[in-house]
C-alpha positions in Angstrom: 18.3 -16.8 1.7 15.6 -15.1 1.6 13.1 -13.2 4.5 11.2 -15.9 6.5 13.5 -19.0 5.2 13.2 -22.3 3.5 12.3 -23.7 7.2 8.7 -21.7 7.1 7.6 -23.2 3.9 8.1 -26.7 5.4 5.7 -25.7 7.8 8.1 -25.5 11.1 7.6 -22.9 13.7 10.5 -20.5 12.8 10.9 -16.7 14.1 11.5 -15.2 10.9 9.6 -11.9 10.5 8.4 -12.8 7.0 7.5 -16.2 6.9 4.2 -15.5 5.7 5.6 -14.0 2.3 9.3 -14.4 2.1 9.0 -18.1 2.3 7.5 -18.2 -0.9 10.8 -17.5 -2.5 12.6 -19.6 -0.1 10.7 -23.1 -0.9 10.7 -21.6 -4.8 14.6 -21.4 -4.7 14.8 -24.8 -2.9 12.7 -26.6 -5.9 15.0 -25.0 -8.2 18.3 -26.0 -6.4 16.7 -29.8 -6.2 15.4 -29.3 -10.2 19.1 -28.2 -11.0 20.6 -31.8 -9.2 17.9 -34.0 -11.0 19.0 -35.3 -14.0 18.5 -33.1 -17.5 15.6 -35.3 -19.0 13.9 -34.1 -15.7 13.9 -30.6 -16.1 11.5 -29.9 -19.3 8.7 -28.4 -17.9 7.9 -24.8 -17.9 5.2 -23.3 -16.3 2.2 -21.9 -18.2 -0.4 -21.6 -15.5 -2.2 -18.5 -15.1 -0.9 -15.9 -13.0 -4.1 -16.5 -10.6 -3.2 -20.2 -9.7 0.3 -18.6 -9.4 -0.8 -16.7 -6.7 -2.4 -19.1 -5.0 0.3 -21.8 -4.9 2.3 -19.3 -3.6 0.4 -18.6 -0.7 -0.6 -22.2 -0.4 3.9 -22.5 0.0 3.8 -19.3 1.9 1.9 -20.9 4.3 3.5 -24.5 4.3 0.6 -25.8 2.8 0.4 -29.4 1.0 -2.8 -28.8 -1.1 -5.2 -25.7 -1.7 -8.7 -25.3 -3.4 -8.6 -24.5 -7.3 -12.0 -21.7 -7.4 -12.7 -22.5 -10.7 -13.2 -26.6 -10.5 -13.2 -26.6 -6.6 -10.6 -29.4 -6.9 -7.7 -29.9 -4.1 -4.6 -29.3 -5.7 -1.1 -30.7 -4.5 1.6 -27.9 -4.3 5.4 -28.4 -5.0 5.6 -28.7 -1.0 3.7 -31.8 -1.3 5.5 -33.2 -4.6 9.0 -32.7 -2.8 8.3 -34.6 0.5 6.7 -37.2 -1.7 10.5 -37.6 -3.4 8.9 -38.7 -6.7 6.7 -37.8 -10.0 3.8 -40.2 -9.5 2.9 -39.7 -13.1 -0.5 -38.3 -12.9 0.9 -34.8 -14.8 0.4 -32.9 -11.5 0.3 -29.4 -12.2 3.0 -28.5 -10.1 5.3 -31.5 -10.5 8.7 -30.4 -9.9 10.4 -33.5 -11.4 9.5 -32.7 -15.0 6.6 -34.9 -15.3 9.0 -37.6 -15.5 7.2 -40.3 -15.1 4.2 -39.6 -16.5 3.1 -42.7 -18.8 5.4 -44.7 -17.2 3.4 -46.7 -14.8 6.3 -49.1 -14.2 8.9 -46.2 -13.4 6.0 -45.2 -11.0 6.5 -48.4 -8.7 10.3 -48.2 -9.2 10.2 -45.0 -7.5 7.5 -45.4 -5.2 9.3 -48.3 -3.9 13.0 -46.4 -3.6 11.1 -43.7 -2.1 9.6 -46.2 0.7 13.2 -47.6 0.9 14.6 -44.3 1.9 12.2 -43.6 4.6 12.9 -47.0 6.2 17.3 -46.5 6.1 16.0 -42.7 6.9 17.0 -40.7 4.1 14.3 -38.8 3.5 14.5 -36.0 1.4 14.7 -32.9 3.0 15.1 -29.0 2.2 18.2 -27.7 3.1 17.9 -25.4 5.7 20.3 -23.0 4.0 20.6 -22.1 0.0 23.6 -19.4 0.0 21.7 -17.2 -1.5 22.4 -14.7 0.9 26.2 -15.3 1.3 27.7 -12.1 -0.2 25.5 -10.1 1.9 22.2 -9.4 0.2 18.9 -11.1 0.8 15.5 -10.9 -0.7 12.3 -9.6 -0.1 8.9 -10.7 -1.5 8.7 -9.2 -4.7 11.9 -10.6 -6.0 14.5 -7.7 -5.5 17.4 -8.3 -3.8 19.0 -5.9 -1.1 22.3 -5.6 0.8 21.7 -7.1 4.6 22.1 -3.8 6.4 19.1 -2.1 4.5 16.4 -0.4 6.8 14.3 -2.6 5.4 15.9 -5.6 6.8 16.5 -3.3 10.3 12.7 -3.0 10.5 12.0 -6.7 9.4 14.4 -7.9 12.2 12.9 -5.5 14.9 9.3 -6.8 14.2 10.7 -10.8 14.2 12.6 -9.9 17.6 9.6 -8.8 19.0 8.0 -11.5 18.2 9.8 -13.6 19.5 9.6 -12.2 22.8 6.1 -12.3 22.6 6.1 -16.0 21.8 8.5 -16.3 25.0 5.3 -14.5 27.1 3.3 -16.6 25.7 4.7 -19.9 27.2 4.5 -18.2 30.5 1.2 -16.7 30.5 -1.5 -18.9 32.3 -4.8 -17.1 31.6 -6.5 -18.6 28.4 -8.1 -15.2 27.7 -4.8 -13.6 27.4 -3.1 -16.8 25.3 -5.5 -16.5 22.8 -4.9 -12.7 22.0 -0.9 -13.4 22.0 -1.3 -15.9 19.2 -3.5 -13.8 17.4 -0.4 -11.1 17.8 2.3 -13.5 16.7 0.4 -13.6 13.3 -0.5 -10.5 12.9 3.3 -9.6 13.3 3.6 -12.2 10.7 1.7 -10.2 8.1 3.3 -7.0 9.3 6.4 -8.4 7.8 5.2 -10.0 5.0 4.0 -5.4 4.5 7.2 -4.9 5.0 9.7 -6.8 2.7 6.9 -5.8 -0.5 7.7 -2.3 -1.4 5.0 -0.6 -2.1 6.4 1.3 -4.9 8.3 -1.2 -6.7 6.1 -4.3 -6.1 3.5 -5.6 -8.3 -0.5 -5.4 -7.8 -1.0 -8.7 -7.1 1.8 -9.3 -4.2 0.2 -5.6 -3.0 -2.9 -7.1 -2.9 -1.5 -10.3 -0.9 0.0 -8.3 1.7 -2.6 -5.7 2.5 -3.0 -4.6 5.7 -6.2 -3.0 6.8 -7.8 -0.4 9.7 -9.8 -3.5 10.9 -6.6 -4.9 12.5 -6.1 -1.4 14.6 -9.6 -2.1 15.4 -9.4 -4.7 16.9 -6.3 -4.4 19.0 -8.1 -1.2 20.3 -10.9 -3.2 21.2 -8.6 -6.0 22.9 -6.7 -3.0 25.1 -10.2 -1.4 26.3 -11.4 -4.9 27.9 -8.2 -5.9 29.5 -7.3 -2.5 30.7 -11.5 -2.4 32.4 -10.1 -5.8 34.0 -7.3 -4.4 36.0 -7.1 -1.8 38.6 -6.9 2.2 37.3 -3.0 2.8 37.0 -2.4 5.9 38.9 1.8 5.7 38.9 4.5 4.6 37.0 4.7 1.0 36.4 7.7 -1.0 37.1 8.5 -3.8 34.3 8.1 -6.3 36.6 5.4 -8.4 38.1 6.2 -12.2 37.1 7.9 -14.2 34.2 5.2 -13.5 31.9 4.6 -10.0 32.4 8.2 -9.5 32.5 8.7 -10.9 29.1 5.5 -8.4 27.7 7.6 -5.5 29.0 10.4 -6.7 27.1 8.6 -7.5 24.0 6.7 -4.1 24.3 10.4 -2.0 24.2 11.0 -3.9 21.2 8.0 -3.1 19.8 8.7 0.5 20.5 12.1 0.1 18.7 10.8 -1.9 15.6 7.9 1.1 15.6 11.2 3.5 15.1 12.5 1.8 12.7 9.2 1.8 10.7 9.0 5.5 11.0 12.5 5.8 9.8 11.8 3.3 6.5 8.3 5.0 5.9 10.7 8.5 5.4 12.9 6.2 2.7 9.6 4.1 1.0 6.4 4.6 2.2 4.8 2.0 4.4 1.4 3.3 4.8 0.0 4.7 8.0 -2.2 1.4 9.1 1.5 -0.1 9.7 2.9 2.5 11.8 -0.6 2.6 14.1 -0.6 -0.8 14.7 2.8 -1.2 16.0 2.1 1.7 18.2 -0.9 0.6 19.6 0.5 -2.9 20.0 2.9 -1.1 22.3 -0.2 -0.2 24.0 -1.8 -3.8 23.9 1.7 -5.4 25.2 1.8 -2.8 28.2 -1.8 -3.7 29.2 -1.5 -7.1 28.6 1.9 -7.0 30.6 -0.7 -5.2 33.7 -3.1 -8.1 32.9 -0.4 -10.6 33.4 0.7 -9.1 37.1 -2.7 -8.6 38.7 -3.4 -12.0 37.3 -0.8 -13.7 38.9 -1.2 -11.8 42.0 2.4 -9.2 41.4 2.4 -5.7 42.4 4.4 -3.8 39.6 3.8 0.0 40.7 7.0 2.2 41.2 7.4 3.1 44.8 9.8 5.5 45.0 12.5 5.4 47.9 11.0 7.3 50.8 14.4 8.4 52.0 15.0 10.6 49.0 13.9 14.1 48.3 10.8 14.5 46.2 11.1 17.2 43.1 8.9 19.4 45.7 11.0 19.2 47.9 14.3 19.9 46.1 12.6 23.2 44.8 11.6 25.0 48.3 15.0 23.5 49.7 16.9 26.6 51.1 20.2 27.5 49.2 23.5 26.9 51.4 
């Protein structure tokens, strides 16, 4: 399957990386697989909507969304998402009905289906999206402008580095206890999501619109900047080496900031292959920053000491230089 999986689109709080683009394709490969089992007089329909309401039904999935606003009538608009948990064309010509408008001026086939879709719910066999599609089953996966790569790709190194490390900021996160801190972490979590979502769309093979969608800006650097200068004025002045210690959640920073230092690597390494874009590589780097001050943060906050103290019994460098030869 593709980046981010068909588990994002249904609006469950998965780890992958991309979620915020890649499960686009995901939940557009799952209507497919479910158009491909319905029977042939229900796939007929082809879309002719405007590349604009494309893009925003596939943000609208991107984001698990059931509905989103149509700029031109102002109208809420159901997306395929909300069509496929339904289980049934309701006949009202939805725009993106992905039964083929089957039962459209069929008010009768309506209530027959309405009623086998209440049925189901009650002996609980509600449709659901398979969690897997096999897509990805000789090795390749895909990114968010369509193309398909083999698993072992940097890009798919640098897309997993960033989803680990989010993931160990989301294990912090359950730790942490001040509010203050919280806040910033889930503002992190999605701003990792977008990094991804920069990631798996090439820059130089993608089109302008999916650019466009997965833009990253300065402002984001910005603000991390700003987040590190209060926290940091907030703690006492660091004058040694700090120990990755100093409780459960300032533990789990330290880990999530080494992965962060990897995934940064890694993004170096892939902006050599394709370019990334500078505003990438600087905000990983200064969220290494943000994740070693918030790890400080963490410590003083829970009352931990995480200062190296080096064992008093061994020589100091000073010492090992004015030492007399034997």
């Amino acid at each position: 399957m593709g980046w981010g999986g068909p588990a994002a689109a249904n609006g469950l709080a998965v780890g992958g990386v991309v979620a915020g683009a890649a499960a686009v394709l995901a939940c557009a490969r799952r209507l497919r697989h479910a158009a491909a089992d319905a029977p042939a007089r229900q796939r007929k329909v082809v879309s002719t909507l405007p590349p604009e309401i494309e893009e925003l039904h596939l943000a609208a999935l991107a984001k698990g969304e059931e509905t989103y606003s149509d700029p031109a009538t102002g109208f809420t608009v159901f997306t395929a998402l909300a069509h496929n948990r339904r289980g049934y064309c309701c006949g009202s010509r939805c725009r993106h009905c992905p039964y083929g408008h089957t039962n459209v001026g069929k008010p009768d086939a309506v209530k027959l289906a309405r009623a086998e879709a209440v049925q189901k719910k009650k002996d609980g066999k509600v449709n659901k999206a398979s969690v897997y599609t096999r897509g990805g089953d000789k090795g390749t996966s895909g990114l968010f402008n369509g193309e398909r790569r083999a698993k072992d790709d940097l890009v798919f190194e640098a897309l997993g580095a960033v989803d680990e490390c989010n993931s160990a900021v989301g294990i912090a996160l359950e730790y942490c206890m001040d509010m203050e801190l919280k806040q910033h972490l889930e503002k992190v979590q999605s701003k990792l999501m977008d990094v991804g979502s920069f990631i798996a769309t090439p820059r130089n093979t993608s089109s302008p619109e999916r650019i466009a969608f997965t833009e990253f800006g300065q402002a984001e650097v910005d603000h991390l900047e700003a987040v590190i200068d209060d926290l940091n004025s907030k703690i006492p002045l660091c004058r040694a080496f700090v120990l990755p210690t100093g409780g459960l959640a300032a533990s789990h920073l330290h880990l999530a900031r080494t992965i962060c230092r990897r995934a940064e690597r890694t993004i170096v390494r892939l902006h050599h292959e394709q370019e990334q874009g500078p505003v990438i590589m600087k905000y990983m780097n200064r969220l290494s920053d943000f994740l070693f001050v918030s790890a400080r943060f963490a410590a003083h906050h829970d009352g931990r000491e995480d200062v190296w103290r080096p064992d008093r019994g061994l020589p100091r460098p000073a010492d090992l230089h004015s030492s007399t030869p034997r």
